[in-house]
LOBA-247815 format. One record per residue: x, y, z of N, C-alpha, C, O in turn. Coordinates in steps of 0.001 Angstrom, whole numbers. Last residue first. Layout:
# residues N
{n_x->X	n_y->Y	n_z->Z	ca_x->X	ca_y->Y	ca_z->Z	c_x->X	c_y->Y	c_z->Z	o_x->X	o_y->Y	o_z->Z};
...
//
This chain:
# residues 111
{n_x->-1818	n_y->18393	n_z->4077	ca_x->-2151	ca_y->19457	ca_z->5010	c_x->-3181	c_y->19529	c_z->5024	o_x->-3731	o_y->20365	o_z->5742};
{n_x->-504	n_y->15201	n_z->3423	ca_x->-1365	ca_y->16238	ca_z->3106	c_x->-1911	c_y->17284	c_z->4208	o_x->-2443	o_y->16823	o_z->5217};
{n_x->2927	n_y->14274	n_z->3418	ca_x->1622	ca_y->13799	ca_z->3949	c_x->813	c_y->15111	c_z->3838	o_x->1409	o_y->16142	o_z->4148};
{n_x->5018	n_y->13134	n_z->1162	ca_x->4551	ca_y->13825	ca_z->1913	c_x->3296	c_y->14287	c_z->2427	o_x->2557	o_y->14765	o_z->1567};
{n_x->4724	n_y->11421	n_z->-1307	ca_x->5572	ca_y->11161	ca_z->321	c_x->5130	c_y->11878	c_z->843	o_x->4292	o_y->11251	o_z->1490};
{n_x->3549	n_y->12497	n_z->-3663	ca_x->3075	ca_y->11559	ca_z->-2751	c_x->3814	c_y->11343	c_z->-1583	o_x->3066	o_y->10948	o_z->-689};
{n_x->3258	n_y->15092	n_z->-5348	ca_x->4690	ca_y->14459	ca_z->-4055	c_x->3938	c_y->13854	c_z->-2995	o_x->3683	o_y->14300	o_z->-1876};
{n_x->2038	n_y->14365	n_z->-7846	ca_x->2224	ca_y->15076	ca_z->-7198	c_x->3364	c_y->14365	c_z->-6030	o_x->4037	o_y->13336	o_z->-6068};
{n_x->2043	n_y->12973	n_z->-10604	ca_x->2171	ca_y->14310	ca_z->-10589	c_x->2675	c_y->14985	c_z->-9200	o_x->3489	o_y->15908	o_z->-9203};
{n_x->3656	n_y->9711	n_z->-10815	ca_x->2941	ca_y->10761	ca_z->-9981	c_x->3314	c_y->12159	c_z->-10030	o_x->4405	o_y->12618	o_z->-9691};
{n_x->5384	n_y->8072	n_z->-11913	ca_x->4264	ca_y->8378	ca_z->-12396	c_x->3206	c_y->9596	c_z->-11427	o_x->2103	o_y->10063	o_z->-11712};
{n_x->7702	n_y->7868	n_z->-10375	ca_x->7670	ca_y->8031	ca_z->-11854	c_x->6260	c_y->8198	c_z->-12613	o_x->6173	o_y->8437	o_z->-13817};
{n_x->7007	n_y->7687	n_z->-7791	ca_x->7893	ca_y->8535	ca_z->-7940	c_x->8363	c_y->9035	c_z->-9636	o_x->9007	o_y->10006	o_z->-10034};
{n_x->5487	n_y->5137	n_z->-8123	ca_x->5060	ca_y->6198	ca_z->-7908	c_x->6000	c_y->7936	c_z->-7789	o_x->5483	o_y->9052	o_z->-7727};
{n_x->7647	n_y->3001	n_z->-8762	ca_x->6444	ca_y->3652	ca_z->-9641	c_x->5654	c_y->4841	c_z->-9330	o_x->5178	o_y->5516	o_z->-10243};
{n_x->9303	n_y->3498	n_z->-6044	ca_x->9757	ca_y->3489	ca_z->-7507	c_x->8234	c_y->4381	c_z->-8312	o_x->7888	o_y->5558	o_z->-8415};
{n_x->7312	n_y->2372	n_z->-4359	ca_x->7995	ca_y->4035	ca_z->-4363	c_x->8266	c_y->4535	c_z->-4989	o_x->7996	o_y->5728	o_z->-5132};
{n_x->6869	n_y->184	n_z->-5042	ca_x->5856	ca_y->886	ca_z->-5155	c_x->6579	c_y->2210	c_z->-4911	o_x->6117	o_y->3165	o_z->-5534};
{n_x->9577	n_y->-688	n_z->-4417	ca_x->9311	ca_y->-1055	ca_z->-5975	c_x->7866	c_y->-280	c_z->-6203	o_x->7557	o_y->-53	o_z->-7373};
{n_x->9851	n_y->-418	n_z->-1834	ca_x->10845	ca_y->283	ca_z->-2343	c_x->10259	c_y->-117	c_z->-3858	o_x->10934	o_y->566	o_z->-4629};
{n_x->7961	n_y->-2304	n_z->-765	ca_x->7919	ca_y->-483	ca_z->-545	c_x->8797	c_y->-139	c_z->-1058	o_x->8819	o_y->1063	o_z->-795};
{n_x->8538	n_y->-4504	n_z->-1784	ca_x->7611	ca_y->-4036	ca_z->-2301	c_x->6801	c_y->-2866	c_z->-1768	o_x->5657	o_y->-2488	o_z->-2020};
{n_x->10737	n_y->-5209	n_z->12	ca_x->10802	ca_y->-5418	ca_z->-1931	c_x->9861	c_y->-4198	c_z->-2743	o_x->10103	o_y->-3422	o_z->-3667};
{n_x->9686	n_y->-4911	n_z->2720	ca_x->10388	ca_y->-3852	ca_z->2115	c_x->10524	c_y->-3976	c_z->255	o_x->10426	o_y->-3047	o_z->-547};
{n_x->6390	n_y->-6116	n_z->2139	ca_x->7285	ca_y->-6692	ca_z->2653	c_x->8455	c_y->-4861	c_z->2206	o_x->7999	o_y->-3919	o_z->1556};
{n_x->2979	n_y->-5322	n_z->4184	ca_x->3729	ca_y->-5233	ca_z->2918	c_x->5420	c_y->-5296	c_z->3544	o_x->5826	o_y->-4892	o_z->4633};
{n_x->-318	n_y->-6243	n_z->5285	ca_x->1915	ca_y->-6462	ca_z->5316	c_x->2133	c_y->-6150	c_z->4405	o_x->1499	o_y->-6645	o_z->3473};
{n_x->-3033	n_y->-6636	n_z->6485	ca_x->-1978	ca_y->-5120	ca_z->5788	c_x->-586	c_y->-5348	c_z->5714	o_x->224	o_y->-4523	o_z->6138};
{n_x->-4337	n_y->-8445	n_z->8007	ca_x->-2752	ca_y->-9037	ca_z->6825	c_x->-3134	c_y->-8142	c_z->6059	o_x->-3591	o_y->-8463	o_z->4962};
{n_x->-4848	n_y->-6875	n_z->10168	ca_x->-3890	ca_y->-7707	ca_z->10254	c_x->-3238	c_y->-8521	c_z->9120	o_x->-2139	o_y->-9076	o_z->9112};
{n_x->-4882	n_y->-3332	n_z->9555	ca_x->-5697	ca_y->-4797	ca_z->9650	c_x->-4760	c_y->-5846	c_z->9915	o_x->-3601	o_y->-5440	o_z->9823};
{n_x->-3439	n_y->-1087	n_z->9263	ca_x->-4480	ca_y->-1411	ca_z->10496	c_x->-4991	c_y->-2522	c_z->10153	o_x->-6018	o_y->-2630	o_z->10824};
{n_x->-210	n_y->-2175	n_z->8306	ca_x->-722	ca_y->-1053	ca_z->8199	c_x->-1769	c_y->-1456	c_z->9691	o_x->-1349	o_y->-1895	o_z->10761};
{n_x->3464	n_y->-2992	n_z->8641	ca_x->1994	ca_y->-3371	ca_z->9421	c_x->1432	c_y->-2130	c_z->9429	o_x->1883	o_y->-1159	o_z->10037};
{n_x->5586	n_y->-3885	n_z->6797	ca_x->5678	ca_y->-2548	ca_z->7531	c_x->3935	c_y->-3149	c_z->7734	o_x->3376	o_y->-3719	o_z->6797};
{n_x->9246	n_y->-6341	n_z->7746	ca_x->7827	ca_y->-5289	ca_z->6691	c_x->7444	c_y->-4542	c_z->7997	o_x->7918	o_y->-4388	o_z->9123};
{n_x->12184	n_y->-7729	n_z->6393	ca_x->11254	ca_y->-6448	ca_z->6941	c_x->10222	c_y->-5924	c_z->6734	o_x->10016	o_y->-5146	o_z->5802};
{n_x->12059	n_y->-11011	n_z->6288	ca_x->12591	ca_y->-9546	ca_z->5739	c_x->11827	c_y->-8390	c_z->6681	o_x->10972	o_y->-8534	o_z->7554};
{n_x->11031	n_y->-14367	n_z->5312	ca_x->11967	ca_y->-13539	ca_z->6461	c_x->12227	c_y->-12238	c_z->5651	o_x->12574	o_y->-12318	o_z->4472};
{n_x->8069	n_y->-14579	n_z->3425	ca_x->9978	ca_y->-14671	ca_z->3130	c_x->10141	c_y->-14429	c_z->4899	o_x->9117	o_y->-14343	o_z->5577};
{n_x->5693	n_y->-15297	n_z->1066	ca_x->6152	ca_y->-15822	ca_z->2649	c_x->7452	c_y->-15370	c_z->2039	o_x->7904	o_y->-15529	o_z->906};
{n_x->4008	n_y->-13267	n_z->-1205	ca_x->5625	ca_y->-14109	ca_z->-754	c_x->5461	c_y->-14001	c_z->257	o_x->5112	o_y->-12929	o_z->751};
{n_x->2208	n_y->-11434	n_z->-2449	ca_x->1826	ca_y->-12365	ca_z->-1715	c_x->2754	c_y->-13704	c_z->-1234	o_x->2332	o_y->-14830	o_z->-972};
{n_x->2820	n_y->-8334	n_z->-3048	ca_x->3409	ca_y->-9982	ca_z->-3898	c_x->2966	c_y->-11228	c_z->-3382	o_x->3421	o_y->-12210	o_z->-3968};
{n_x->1102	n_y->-7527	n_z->-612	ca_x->1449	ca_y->-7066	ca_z->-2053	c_x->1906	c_y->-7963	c_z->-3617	o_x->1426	o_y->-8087	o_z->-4744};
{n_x->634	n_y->-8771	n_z->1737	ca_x->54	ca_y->-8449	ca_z->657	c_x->9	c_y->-8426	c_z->-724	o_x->-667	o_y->-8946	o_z->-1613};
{n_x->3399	n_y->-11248	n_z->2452	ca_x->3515	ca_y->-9717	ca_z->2150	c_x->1565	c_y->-9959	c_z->1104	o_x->1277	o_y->-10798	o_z->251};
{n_x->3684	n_y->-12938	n_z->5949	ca_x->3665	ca_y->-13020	ca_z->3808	c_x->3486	c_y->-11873	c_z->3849	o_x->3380	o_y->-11253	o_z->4907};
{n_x->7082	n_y->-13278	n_z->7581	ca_x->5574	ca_y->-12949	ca_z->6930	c_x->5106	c_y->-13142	c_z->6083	o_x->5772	o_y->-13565	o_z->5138};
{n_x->8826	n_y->-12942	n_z->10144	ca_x->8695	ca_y->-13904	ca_z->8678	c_x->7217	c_y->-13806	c_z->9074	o_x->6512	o_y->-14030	o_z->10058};
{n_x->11068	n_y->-10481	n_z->9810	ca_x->9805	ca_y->-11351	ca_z->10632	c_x->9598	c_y->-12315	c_z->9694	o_x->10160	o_y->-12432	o_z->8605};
{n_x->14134	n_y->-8119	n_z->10817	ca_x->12974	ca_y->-9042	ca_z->10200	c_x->12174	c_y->-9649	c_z->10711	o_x->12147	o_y->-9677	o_z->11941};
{n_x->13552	n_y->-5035	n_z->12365	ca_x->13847	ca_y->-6091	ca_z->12569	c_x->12708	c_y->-7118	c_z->11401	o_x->11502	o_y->-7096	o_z->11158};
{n_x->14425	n_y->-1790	n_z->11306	ca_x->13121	ca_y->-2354	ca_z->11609	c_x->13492	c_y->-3841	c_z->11626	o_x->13916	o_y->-4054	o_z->10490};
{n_x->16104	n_y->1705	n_z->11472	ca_x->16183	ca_y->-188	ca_z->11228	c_x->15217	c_y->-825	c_z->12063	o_x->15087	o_y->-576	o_z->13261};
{n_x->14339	n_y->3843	n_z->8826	ca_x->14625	ca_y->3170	ca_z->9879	c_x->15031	c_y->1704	c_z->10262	o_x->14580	o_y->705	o_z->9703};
{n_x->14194	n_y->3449	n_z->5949	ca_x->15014	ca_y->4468	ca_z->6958	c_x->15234	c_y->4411	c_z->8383	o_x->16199	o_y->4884	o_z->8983};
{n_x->12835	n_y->1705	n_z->4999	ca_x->13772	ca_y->2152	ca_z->4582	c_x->14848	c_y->2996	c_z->4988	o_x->15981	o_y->3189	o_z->4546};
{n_x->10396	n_y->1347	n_z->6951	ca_x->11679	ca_y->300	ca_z->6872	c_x->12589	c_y->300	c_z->6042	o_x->13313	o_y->-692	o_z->5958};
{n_x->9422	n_y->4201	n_z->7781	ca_x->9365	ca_y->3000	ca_z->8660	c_x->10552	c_y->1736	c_z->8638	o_x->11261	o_y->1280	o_z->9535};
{n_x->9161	n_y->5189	n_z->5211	ca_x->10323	ca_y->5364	ca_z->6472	c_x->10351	c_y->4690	c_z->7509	o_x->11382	o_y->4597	o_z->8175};
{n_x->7989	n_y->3424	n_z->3583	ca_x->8842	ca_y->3757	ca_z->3250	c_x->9933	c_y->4144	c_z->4787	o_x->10960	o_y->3621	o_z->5219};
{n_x->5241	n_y->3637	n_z->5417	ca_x->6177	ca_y->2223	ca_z->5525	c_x->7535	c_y->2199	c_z->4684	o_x->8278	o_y->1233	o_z->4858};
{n_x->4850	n_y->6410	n_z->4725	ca_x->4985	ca_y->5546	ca_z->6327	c_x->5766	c_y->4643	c_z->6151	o_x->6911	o_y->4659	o_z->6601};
{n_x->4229	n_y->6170	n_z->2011	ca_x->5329	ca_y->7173	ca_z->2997	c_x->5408	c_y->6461	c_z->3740	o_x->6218	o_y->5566	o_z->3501};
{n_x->2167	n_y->4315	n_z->2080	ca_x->3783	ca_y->3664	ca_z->1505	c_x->4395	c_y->4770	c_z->2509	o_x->4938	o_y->4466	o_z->3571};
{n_x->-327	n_y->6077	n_z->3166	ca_x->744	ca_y->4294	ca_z->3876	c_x->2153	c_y->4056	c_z->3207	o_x->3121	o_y->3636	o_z->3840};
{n_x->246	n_y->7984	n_z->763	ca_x->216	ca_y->8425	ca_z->2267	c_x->403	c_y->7333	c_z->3252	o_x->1209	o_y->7520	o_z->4163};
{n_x->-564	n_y->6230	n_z->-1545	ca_x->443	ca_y->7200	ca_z->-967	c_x->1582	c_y->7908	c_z->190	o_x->2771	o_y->8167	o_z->378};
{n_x->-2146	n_y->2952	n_z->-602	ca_x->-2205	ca_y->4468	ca_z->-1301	c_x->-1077	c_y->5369	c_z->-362	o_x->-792	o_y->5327	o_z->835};
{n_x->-2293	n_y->-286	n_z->-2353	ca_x->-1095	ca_y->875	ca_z->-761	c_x->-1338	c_y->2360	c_z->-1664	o_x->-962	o_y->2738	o_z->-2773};
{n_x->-4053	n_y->-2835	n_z->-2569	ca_x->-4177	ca_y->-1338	ca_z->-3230	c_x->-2796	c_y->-719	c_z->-1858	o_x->-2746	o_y->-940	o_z->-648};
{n_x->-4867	n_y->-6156	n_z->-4155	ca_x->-4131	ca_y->-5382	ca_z->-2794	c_x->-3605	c_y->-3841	c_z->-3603	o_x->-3044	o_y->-3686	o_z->-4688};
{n_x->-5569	n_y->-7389	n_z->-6578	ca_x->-6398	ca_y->-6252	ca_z->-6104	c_x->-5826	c_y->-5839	c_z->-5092	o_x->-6312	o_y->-4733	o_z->-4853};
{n_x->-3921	n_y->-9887	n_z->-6878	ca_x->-5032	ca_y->-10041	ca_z->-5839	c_x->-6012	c_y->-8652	c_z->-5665	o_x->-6975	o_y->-8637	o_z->-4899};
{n_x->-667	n_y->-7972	n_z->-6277	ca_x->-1381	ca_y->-9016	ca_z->-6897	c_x->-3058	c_y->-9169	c_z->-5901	o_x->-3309	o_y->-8768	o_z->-4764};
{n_x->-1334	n_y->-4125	n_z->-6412	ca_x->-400	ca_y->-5776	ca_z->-5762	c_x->-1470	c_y->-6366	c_z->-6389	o_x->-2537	o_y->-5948	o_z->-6838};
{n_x->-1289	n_y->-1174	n_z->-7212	ca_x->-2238	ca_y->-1694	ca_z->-7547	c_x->-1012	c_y->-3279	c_z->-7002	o_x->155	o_y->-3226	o_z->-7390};
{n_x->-970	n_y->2564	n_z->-5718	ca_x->-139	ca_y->1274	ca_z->-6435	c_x->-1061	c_y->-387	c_z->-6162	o_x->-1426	o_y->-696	o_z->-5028};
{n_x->-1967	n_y->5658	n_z->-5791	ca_x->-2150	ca_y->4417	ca_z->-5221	c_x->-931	c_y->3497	c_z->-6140	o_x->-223	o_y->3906	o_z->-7060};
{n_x->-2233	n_y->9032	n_z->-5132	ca_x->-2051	ca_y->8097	ca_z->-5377	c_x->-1818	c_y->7008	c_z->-4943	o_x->-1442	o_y->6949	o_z->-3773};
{n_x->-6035	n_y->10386	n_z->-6151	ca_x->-5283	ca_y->9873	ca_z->-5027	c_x->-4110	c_y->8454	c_z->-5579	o_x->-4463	o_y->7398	o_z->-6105};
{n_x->-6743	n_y->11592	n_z->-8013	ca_x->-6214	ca_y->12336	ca_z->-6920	c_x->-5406	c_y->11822	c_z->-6200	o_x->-4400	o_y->12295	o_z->-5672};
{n_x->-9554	n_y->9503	n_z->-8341	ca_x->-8808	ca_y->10979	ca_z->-8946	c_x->-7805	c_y->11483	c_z->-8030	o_x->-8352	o_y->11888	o_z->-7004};
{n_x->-9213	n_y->6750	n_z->-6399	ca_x->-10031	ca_y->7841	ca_z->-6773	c_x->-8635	c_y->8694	c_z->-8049	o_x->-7462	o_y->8489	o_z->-8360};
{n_x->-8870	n_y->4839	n_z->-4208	ca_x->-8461	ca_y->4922	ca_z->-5207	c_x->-9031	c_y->5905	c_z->-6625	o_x->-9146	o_y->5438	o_z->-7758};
{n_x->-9570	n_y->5806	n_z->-958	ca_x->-10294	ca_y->5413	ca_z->-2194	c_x->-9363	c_y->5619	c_z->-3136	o_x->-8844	o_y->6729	o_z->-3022};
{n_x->-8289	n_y->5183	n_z->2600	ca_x->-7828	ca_y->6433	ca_z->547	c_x->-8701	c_y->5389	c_z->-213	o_x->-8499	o_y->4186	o_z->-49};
{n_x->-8874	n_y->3575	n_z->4352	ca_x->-9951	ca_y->4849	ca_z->4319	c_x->-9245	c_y->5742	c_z->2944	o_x->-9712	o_y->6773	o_z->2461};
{n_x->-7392	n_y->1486	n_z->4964	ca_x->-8852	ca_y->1328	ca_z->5052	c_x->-9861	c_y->2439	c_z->4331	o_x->-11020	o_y->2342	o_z->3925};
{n_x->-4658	n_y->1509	n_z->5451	ca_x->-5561	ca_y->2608	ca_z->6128	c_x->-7023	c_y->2589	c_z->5764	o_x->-7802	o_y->3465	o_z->6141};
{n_x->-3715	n_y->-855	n_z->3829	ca_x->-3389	ca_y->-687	ca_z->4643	c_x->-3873	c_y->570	c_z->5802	o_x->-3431	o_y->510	o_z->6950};
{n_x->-5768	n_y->-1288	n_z->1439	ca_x->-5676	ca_y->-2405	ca_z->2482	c_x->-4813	c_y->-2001	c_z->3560	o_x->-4978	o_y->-2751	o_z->4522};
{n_x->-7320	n_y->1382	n_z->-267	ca_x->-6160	ca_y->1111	ca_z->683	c_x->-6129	c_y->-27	c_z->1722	o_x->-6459	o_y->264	o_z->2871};
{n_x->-10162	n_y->617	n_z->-1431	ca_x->-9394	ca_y->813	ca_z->-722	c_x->-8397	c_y->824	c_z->-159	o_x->-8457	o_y->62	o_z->806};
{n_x->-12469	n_y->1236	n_z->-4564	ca_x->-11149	ca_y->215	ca_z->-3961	c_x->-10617	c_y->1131	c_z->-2947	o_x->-10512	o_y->2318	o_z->-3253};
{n_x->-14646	n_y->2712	n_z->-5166	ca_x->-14891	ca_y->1486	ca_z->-4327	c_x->-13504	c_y->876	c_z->-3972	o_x->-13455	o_y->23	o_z->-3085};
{n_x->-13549	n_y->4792	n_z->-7283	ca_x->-14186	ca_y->5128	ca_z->-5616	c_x->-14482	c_y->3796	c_z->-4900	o_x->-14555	o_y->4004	o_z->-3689};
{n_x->-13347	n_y->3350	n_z->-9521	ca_x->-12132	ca_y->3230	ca_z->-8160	c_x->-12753	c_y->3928	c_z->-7189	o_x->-12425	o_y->3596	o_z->-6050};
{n_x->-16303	n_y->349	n_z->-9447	ca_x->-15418	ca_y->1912	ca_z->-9599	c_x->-14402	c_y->1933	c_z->-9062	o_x->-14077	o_y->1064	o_z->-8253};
{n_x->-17339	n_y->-2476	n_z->-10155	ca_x->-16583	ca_y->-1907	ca_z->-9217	c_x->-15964	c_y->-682	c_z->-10039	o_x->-15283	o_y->-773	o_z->-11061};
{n_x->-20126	n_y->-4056	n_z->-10908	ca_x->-19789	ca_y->-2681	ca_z->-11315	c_x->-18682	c_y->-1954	c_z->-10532	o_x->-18966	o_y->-806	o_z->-10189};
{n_x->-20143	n_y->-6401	n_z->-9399	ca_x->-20188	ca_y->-6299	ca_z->-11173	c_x->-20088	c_y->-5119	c_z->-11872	o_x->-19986	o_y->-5019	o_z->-13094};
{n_x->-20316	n_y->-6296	n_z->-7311	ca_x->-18920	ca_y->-7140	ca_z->-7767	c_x->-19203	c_y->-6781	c_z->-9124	o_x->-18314	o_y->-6929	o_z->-9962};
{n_x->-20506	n_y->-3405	n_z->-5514	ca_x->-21433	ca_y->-4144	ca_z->-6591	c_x->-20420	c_y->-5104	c_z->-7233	o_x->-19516	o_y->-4480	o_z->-7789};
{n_x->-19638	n_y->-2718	n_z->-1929	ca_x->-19832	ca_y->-2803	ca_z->-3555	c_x->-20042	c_y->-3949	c_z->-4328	o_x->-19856	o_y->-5125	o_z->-4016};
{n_x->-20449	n_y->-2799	n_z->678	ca_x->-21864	ca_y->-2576	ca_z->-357	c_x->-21493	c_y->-2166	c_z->-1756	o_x->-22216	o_y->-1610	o_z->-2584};
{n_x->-17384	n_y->-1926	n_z->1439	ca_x->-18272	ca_y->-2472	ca_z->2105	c_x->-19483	c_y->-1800	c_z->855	o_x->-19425	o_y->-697	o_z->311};
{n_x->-14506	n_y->-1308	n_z->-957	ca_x->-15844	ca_y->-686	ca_z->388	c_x->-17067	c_y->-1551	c_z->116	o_x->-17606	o_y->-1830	o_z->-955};
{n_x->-12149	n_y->-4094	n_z->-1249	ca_x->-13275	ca_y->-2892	ca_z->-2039	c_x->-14234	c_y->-2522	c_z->-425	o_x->-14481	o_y->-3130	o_z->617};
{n_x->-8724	n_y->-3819	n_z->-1186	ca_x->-9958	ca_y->-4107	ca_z->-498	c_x->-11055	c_y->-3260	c_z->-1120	o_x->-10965	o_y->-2073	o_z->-1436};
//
């Protein structure tokens, strides 16, 4: 999602948002994982929806997922908007990349 009053012709990553908390800019610092369509899950939402439906048992639904944009039956994880879905495929394949490209220990939530 880009912030509200950006320029379609000059988009920065300070303008892309986390479709699932609305509020991590894709910035310096912050990590993110990039879904089809521009759909952004920064760091601090995957944690969540990592334990949410990797670790906890969370009942299927049939949804489409943000991220890959697949209707399936499976487990997903509901950020604050209403099509924030991301399916489990694609919290365990953004966990992946970010667990291989991230300096820092994105799971764990910032003090």
């Amino acid at each position: 999602m880009h912030r509200e009053g950006t320029d379609p012709d000059n988009v920065q990553l300070e303008d892309i948002l986390c479709d699932f908390c609305t509020e991590a800019a894709w910035a310096a610092g912050t990590p993110c994982v990039e879904g089809h369509q521009g759909s952004v899950i920064c760091g601090k939402c995957l944690s969540v929806a990592f334990v949410s439906i990797v670790t906890c048992s969370v009942d299927e639904q049939e949804a489409s997922c943000v991220m890959c944009l697949e209707k399936r039956s499976a487990q997903f994880w509901q950020g604050l908007g209403d099509d924030a879905i991301i399916c489990r495929r694609c919290v365990k394949q953004s966990a992946g990349i970010l667990q291989k490209s991230s300096e820092d220990d994105w799971s764990k939530p910032a003090s």
